[in-house]
N, C-alpha and C positions, 0 to 999 in steps of 0.2 A: 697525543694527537696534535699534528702539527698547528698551527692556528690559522693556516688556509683554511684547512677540514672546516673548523669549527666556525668559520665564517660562511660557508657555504651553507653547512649544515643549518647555520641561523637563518639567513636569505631563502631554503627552502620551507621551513618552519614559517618563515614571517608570508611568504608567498600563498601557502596553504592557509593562513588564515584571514587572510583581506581576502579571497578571490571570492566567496561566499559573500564576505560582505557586499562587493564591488555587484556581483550577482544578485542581489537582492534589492540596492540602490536602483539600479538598472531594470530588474524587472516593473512590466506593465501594471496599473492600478488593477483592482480586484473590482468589478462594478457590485456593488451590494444587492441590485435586484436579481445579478446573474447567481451572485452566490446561494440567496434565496432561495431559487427555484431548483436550484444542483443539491441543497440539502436536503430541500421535500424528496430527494427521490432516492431511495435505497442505495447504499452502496453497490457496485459492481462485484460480485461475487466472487470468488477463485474457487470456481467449479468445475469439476471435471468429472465425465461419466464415462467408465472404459466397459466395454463389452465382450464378455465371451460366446462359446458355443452356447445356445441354447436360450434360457432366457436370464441367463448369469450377469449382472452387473455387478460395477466396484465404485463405488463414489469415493473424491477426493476432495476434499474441502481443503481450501489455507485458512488458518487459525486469523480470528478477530482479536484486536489486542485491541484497548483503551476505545470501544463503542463508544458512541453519546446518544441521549437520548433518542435524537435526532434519526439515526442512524437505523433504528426501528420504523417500520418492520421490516426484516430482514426481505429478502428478493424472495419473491413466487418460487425460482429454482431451485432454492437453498430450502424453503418449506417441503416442496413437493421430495427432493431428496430424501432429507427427514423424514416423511411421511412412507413414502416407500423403501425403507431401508430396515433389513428386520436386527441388525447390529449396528452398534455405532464404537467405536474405537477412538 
């Protein structure tokens, strides 16, 4: 590999890993009392309800990964799902 290549190829490397940084310097403070109140409140769910003929439904949840405490109780939608769903997969 010529050694242009491999000077580019470093320059893109190096580019990819400051612009994160550079983005994180940059972004705005986090106000504490906002953050407060956004964790009292369930996360937003990734739910979905598809309906067929009749009184057929299909529920779609996206997978919760690394909960926190916090993070409980899960949303009204996501129980009431639950709650009416006679399988779960």
């Amino acid at each position: 590999m010529p050694i242009r290549d491999l000077f580019r190829a470093a320059t893109l490397l190096l580019a990819c890993a400051v612009a994160p940084l550079v983005a994180a310097r940059n972004a705005p403070a986090v106000d504490p009392a906002a953050a407060a109140t956004a964790a009292a409140k369930p996360p937003v769910p990734l739910l979905w309800k598809v309906t067929g003929p009749g009184d057929s439904r299909l529920y779609l949840l996206g997978s919760f990964h690394l909960l926190k405490p916090q993070d409980y109780p899960l949303s009204p939608d996501v129980e009431q799902a639950f709650e009416a769903s006679q399988r779960i997969v």
